[in-house]
TORDRENRO-529482 format. One record per residue (C-alpha): residue in three letters; x, y, z. Coordinates in pm, whole numbers. Last residue first. Layout:
<recs>
<"ala" <X Y Z>>
...
</recs>
This chain:
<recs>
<"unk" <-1631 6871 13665>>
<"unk" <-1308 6987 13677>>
<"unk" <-1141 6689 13671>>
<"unk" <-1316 6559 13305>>
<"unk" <-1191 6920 13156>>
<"unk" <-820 6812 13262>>
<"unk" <-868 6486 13124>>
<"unk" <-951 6583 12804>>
<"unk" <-1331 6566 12653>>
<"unk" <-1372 6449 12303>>
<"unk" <-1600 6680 12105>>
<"unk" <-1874 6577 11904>>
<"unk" <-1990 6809 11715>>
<"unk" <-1655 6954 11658>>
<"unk" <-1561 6581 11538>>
<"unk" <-1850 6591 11307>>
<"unk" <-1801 6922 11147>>
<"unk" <-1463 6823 11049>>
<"unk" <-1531 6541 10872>>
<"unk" <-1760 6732 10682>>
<"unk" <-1513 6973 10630>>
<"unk" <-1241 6721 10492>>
<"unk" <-1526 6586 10263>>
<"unk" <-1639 6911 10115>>
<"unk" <-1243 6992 10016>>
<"unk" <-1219 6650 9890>>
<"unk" <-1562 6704 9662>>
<"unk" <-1426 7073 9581>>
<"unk" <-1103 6972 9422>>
<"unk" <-1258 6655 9244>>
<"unk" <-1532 6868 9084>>
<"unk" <-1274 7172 9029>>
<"unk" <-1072 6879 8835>>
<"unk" <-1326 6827 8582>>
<"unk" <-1432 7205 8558>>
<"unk" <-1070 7276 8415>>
<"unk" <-1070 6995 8221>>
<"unk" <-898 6632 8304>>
<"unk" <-734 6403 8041>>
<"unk" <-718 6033 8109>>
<"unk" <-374 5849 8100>>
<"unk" <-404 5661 8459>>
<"unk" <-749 5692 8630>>
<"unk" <-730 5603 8977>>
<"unk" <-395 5827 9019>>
<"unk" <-600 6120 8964>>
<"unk" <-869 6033 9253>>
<"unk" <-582 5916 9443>>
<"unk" <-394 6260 9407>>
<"unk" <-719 6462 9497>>
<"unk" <-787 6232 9802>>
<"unk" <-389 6311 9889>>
<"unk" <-460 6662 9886>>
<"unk" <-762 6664 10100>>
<"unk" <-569 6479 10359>>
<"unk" <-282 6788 10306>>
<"unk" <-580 7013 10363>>
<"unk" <-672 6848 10663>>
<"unk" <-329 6822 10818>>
<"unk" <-278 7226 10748>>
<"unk" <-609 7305 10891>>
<"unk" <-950 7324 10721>>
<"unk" <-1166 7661 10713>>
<"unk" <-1529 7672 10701>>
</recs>
């Protein structure tokens, strides 16, 4: 599934705060997929739930 621009720059700032948690630590390659991919899976998660679960606008509430 693809994310948008917002999500991906959500997904960014997870990856930054993950970092940032652990001050002076070294990270390999694999290391840093894991953190990658675990903000990437929770930005489509969250996205998955609020297309499940759609918010109706007013405009589809008056057509009803």
């Amino acid at each position: 599934m693809a994310i948008n621009t917002e999500e991906a720059k959500a997904a960014t700032v997870d990856i930054w705060n993950a970092l940032d948690a652990l001050p002076g630590h070294l990270f390999g390659q694999r290391a840093f997929e894991k953190i990658a991919l675990t903000a990437y899976r929770k930005a489509v998660l969250e996205k998955q739930r609020r297309d499940e679960h759609p918010v109706r606008i007013a405009a589809e509430q008056l057509a009803q």
